[in-house]
N, CA, C and O of each residue as an XYZ file, in Angstrom:
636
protein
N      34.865     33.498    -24.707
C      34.245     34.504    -25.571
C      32.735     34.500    -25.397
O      32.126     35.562    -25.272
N      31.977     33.042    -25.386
C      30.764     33.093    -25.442
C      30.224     33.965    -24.230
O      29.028     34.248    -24.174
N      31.295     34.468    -23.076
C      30.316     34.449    -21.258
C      29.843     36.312    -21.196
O      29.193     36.860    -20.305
N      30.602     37.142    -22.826
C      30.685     38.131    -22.660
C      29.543     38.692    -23.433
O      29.550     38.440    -24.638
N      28.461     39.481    -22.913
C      27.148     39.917    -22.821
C      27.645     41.109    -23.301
O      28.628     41.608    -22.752
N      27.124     41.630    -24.224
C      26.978     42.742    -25.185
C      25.627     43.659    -24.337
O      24.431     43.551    -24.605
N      26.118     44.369    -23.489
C      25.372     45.699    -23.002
C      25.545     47.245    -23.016
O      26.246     47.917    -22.260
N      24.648     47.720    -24.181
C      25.228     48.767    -24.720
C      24.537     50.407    -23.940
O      23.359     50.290    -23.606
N      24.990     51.415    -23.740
C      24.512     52.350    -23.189
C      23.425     53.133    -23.857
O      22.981     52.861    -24.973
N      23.121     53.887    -23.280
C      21.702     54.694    -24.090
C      22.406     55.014    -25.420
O      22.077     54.469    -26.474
N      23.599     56.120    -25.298
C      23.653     56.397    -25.949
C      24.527     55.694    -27.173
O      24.634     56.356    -28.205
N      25.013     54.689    -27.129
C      25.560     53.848    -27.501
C      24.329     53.192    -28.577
O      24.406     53.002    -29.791
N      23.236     52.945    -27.673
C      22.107     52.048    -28.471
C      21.457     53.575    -29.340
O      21.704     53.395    -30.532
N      21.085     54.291    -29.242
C      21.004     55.363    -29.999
C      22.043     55.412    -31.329
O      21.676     55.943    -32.377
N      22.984     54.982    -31.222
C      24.102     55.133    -32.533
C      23.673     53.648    -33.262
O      23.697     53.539    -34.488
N      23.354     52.734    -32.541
C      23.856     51.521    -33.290
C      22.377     51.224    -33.940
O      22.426     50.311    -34.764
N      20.998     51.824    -33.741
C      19.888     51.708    -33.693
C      19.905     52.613    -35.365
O      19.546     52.248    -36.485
N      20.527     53.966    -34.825
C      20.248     54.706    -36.148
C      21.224     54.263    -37.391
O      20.845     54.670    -38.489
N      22.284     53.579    -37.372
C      23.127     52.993    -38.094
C      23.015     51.578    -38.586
O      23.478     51.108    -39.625
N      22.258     50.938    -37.572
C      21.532     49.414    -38.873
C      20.762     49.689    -39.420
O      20.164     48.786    -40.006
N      20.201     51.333    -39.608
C      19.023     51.302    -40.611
C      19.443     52.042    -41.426
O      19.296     51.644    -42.582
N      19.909     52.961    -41.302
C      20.631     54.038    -42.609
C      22.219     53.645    -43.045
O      22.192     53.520    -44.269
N      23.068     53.493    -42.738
C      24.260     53.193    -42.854
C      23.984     52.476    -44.119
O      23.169     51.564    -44.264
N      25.018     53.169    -45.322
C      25.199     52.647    -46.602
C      26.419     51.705    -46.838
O      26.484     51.037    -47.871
N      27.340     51.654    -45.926
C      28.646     51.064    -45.616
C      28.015     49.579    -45.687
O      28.821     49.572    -46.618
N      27.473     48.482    -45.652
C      26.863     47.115    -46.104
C      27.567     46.521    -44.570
O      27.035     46.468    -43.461
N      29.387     45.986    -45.132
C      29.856     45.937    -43.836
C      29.306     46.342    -42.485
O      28.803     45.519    -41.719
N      29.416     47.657    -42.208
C      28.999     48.167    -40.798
C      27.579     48.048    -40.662
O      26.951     47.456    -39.784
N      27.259     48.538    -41.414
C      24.766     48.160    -41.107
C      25.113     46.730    -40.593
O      24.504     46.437    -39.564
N      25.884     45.852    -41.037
C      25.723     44.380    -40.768
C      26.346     44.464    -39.145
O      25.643     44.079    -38.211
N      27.398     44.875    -38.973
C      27.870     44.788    -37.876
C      27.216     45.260    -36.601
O      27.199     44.695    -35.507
N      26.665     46.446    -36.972
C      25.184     47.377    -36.197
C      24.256     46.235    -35.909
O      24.078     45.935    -34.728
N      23.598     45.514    -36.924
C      22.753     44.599    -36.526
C      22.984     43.980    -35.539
O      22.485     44.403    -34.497
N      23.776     42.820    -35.499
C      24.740     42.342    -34.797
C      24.406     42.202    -33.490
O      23.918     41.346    -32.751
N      25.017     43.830    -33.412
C      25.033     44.457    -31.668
C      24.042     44.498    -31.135
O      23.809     44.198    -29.964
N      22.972     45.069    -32.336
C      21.334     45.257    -31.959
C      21.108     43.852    -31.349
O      21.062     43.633    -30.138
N      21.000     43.110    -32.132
C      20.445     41.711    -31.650
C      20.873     41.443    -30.211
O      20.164     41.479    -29.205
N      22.449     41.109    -30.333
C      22.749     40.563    -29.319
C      22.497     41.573    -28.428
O      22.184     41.047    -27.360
N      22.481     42.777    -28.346
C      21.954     43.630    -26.969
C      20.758     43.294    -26.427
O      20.667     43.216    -25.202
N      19.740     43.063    -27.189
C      18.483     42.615    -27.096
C      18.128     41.122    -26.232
O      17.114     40.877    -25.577
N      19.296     40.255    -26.468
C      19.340     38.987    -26.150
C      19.032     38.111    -26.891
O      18.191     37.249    -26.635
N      19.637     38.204    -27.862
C      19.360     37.005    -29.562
C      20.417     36.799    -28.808
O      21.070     37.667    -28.228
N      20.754     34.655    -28.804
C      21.677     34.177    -29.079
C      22.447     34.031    -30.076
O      21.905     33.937    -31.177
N      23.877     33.970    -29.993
C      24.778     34.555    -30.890
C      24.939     33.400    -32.409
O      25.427     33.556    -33.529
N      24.561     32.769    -32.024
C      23.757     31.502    -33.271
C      22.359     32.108    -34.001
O      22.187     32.442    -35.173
N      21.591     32.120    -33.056
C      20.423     32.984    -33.522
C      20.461     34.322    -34.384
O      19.825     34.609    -35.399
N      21.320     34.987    -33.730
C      21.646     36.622    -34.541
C      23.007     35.880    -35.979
O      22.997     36.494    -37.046
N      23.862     34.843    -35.873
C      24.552     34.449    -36.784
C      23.598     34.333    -38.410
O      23.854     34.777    -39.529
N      22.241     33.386    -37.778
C      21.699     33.056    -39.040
C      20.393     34.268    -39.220
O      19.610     34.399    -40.160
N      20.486     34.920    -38.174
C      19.223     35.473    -39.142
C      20.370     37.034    -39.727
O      19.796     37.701    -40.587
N      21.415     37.426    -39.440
C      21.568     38.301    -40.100
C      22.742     37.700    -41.468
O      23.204     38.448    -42.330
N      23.028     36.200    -41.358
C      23.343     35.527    -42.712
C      24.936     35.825    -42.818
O      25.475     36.189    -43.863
N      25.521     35.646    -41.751
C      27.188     35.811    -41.284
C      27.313     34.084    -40.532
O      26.361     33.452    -40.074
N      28.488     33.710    -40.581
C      28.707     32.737    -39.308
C      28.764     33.155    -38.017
O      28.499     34.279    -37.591
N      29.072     32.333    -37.500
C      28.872     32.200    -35.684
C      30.498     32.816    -35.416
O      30.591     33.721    -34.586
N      31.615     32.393    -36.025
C      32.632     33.212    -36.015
C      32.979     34.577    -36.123
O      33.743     35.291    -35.474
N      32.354     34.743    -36.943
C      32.283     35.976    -37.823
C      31.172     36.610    -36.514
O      31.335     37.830    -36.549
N      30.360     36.345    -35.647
C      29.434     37.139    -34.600
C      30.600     36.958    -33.718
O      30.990     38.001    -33.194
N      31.139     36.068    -33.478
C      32.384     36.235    -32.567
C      33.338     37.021    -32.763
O      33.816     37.601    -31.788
N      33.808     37.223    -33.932
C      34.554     38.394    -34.203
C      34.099     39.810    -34.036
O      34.891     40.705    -33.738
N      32.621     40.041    -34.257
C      32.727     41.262    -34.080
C      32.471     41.800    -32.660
O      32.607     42.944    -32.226
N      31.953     40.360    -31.886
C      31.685     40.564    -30.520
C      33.238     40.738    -29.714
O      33.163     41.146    -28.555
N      34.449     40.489    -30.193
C      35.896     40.935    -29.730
C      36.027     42.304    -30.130
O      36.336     43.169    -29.311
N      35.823     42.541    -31.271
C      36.243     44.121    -31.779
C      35.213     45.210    -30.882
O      35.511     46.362    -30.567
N      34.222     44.657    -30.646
C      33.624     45.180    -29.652
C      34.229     45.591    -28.072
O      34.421     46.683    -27.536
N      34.419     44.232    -27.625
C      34.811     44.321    -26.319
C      35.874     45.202    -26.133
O      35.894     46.090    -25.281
N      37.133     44.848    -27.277
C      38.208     45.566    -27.378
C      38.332     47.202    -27.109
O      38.978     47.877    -26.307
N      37.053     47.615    -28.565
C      37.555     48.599    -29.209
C      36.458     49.801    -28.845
O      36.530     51.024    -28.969
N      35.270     48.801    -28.275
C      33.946     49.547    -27.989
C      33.379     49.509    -29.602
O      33.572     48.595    -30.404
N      32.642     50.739    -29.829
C      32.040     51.465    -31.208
C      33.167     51.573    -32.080
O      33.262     50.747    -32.988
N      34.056     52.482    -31.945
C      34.685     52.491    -33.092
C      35.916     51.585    -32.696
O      36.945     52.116    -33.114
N      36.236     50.068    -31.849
C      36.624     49.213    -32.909
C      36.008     48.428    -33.344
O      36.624     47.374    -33.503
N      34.714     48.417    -33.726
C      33.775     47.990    -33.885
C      33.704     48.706    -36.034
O      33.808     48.126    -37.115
N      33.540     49.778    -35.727
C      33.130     50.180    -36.757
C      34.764     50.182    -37.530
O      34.843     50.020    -38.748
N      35.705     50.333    -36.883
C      37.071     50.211    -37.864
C      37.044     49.065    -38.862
O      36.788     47.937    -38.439
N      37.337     49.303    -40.422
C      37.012     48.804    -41.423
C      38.757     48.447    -42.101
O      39.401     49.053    -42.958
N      39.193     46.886    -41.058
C      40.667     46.408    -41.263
C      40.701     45.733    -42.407
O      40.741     44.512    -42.261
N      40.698     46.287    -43.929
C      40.682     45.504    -44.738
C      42.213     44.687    -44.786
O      43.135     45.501    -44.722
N      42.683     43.202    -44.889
C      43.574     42.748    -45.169
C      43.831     42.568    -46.433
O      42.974     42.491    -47.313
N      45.599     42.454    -46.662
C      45.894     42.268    -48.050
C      47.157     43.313    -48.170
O      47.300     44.343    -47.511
N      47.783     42.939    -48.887
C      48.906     43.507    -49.394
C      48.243     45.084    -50.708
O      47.123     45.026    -51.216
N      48.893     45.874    -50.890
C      48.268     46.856    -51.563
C      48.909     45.991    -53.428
O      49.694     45.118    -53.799
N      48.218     46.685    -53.858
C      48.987     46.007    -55.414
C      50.197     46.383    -56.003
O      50.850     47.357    -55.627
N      50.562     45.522    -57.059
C      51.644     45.991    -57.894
C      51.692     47.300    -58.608
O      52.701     47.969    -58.830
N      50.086     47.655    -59.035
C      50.158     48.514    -59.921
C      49.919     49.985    -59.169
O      49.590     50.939    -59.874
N      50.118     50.187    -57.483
C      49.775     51.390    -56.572
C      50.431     52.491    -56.839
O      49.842     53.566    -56.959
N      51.809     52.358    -56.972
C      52.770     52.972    -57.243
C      52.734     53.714    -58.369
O      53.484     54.675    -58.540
N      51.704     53.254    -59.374
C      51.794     53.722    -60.516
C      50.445     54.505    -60.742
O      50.304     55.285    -61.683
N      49.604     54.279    -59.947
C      47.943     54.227    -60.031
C      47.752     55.830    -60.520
O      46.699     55.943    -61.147
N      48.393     56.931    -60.415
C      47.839     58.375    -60.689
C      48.421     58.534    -62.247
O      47.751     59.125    -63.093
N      49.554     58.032    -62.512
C      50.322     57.907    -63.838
C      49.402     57.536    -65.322
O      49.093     58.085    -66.380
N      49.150     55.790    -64.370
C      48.219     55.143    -65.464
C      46.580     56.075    -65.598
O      46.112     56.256    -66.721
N      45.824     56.609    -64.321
C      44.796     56.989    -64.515
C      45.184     58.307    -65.543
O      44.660     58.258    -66.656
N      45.757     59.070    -65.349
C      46.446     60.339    -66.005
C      45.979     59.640    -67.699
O      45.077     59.855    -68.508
N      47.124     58.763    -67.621
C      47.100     58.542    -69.280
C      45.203     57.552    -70.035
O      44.556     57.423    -71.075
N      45.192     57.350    -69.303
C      43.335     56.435    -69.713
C      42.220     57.821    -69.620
O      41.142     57.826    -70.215
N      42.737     59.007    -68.725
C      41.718     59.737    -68.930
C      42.333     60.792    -70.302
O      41.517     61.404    -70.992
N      43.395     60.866    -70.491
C      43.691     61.505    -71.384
C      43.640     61.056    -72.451
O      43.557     61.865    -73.374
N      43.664     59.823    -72.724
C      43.607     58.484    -74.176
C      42.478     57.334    -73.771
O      42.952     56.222    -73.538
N      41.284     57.453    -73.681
C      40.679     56.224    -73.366
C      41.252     55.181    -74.517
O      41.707     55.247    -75.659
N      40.888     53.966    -73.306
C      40.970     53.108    -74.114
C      39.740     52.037    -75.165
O      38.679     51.775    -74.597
N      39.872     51.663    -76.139
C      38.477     50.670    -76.513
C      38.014     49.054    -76.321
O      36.987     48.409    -76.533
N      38.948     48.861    -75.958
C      39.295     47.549    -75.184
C      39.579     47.237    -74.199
O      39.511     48.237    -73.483
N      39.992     46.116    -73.452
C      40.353     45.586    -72.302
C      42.060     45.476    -72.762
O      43.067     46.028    -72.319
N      41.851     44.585    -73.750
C      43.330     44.125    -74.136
C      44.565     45.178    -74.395
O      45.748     45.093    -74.067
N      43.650     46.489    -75.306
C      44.337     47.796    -75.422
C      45.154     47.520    -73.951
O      46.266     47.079    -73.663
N      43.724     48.136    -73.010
C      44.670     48.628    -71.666
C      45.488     47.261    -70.853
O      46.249     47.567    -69.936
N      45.428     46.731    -70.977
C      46.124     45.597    -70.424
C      47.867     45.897    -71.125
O      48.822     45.663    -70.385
N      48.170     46.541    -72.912
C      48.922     46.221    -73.536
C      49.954     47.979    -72.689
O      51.183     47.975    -72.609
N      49.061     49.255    -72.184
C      49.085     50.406    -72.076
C      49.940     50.174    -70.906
O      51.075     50.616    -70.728
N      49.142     49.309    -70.013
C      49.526     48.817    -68.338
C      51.061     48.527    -68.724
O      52.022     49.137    -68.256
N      51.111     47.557    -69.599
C      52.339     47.048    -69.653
C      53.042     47.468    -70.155
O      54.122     46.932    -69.905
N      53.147     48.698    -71.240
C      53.902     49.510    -72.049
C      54.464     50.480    -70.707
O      55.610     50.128    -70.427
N      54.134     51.229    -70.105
C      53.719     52.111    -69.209
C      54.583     51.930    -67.720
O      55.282     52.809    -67.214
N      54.371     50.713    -67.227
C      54.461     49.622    -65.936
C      55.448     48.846    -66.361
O      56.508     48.655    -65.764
N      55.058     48.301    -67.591
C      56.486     46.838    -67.578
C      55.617     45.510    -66.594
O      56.059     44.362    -66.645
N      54.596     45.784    -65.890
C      53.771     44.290    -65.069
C      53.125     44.552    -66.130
O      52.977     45.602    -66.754
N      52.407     42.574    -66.434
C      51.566     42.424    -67.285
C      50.284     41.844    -66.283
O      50.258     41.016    -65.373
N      49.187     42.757    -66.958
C      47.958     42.212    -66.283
C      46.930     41.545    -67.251
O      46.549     41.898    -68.367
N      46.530     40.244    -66.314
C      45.354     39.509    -67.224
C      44.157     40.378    -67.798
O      44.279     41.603    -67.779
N      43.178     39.884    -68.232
C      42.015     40.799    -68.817
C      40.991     41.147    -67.149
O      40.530     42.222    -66.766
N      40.933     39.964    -66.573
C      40.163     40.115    -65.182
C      40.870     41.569    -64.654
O      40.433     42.713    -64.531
N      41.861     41.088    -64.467
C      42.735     41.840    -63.448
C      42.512     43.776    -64.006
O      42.127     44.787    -63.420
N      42.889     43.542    -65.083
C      42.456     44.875    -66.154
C      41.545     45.473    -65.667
O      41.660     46.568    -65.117
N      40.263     44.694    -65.829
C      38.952     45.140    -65.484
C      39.007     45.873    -64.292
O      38.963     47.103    -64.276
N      39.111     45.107    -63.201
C      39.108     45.426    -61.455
C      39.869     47.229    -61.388
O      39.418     48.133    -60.684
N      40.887     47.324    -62.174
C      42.164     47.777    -62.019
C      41.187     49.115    -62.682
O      40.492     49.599    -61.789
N      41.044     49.621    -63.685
C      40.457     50.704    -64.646
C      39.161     51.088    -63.347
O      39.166     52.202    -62.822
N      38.274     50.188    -63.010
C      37.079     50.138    -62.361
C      37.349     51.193    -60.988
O      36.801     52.266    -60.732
N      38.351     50.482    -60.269
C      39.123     50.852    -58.973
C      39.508     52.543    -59.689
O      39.365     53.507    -58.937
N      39.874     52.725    -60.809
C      40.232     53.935    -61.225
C      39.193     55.021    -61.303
O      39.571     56.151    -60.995
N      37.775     54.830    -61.716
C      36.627     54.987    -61.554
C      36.069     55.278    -62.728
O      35.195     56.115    -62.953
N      36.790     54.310    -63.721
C      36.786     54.440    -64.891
C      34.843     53.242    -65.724
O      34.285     52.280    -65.196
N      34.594     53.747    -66.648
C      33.659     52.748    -66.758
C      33.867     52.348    -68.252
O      34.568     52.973    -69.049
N      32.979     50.937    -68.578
C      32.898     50.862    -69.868
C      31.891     51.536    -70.588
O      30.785     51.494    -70.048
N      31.970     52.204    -71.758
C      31.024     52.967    -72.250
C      30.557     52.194    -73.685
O      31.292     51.966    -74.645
N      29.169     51.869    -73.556
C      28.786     50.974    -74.713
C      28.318     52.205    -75.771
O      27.651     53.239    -75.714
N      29.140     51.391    -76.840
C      29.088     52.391    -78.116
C      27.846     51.564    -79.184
O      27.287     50.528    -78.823
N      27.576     52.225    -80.481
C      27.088     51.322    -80.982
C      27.375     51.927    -82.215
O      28.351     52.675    -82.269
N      26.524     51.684    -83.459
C      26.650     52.251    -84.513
C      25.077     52.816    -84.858
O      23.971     52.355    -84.574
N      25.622     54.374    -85.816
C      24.413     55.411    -85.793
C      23.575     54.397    -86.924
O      24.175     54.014    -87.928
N      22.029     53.966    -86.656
C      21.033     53.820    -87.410
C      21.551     54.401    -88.651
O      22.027     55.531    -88.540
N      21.555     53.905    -89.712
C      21.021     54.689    -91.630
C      19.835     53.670    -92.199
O      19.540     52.480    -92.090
N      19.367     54.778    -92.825
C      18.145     53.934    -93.328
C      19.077     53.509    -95.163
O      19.921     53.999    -95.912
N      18.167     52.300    -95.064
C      18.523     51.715    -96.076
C      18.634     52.526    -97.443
O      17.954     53.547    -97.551
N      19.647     52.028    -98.736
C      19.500     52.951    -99.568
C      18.451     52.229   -100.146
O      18.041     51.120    -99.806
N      17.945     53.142   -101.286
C      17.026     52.870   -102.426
C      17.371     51.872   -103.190
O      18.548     51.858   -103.551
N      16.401     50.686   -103.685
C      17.338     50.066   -105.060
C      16.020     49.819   -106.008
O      14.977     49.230   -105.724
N      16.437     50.503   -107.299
C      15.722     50.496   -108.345
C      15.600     49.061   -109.023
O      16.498     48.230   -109.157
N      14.163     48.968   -109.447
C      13.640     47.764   -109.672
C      14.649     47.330   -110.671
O      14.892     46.133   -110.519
N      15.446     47.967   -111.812
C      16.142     47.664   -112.639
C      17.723     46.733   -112.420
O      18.501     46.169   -113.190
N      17.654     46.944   -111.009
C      19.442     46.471   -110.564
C      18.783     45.247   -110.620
O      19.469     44.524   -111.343
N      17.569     44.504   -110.134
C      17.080     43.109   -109.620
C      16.856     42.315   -110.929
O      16.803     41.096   -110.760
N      16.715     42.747   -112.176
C      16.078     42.526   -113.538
C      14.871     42.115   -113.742
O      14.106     42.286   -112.792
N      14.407     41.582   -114.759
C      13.048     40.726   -114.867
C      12.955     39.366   -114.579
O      13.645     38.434   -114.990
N      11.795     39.386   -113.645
C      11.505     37.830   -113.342
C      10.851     37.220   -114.441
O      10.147     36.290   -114.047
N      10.810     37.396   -115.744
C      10.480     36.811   -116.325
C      11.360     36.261   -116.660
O      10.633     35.502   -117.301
N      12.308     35.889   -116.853
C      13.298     35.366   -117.391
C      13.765     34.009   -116.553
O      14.604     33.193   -116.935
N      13.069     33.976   -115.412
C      13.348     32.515   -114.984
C      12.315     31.373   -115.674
O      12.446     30.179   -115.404
């Protein structure tokens, strides 16, 4: 892996040049860097720590490279199984935008009324969030204090 030299074409370095600097994707700007460097001739240790990834992780993207060129480079393979609650995900959003909820625990109790899976309070959170749901901090409206006539307090003379 180490003998393979990252040499990118004009126009190639033109994409990867304008994409470690604008690219909002975090992932890919990082991966752009990367290429930049090592095209340049940063050793792949060198480009590891200054763009704050491991040396694996520069090895990895230096395969998806070789492989895939640019875009398997830029392909974004998230791993993981999809969730329990996918199947249900337009159902439950349906009913939270139609009934918010005021709690966590509410919707955790909704999930499970709804679903039949029970989800922790974490899990809750992630789950509503992923929905694009937010928490909305409420508070209570200011009143100004009532009046109290000197007469409710009595006379201090009397102590």
């Amino acid at each position: 892996m180490a003998g393979f030299k990252v040499c990118l074409t004009e126009k190639e370095q033109r994409i990867v040049d304008e994409q470690r600097r604008t690219q909002t994707h975090q992932p890919t700007r990082r991966k752009m860097e990367v290429l930049w460097l090592l095209h340049h001739g940063m050793t792949r240790e060198k480009t590891a720590e200054m763009v704050g990834v491991s040396l694996s992780t520069v090895n990895r993207y230096v395969k998806a490279y070789r492989e895939g060129g640019l875009e398997g480079l830029q392909r974004w393979n998230k791993k993981g199984r999809p969730g329990e609650l996918e199947p249900y995900r337009e159902k439950l959003a349906k009913s939270f935008r139609e009934r918010p909820v005021a709690t966590v625990a509410e919707a955790s109790k909704r999930i499970k009324d709804l679903t039949g899976i029970q989800r922790g309070p974490t899990q809750t959170r992630m789950f509503l969030k992923s929905l694009g749901l937010e928490w909305q901090r409420v508070g209570t409206v200011p009143v100004p204090p009532k009046k109290v006539s000197r007469s409710m307090w009595g006379s201090r003379s009397g102590f």
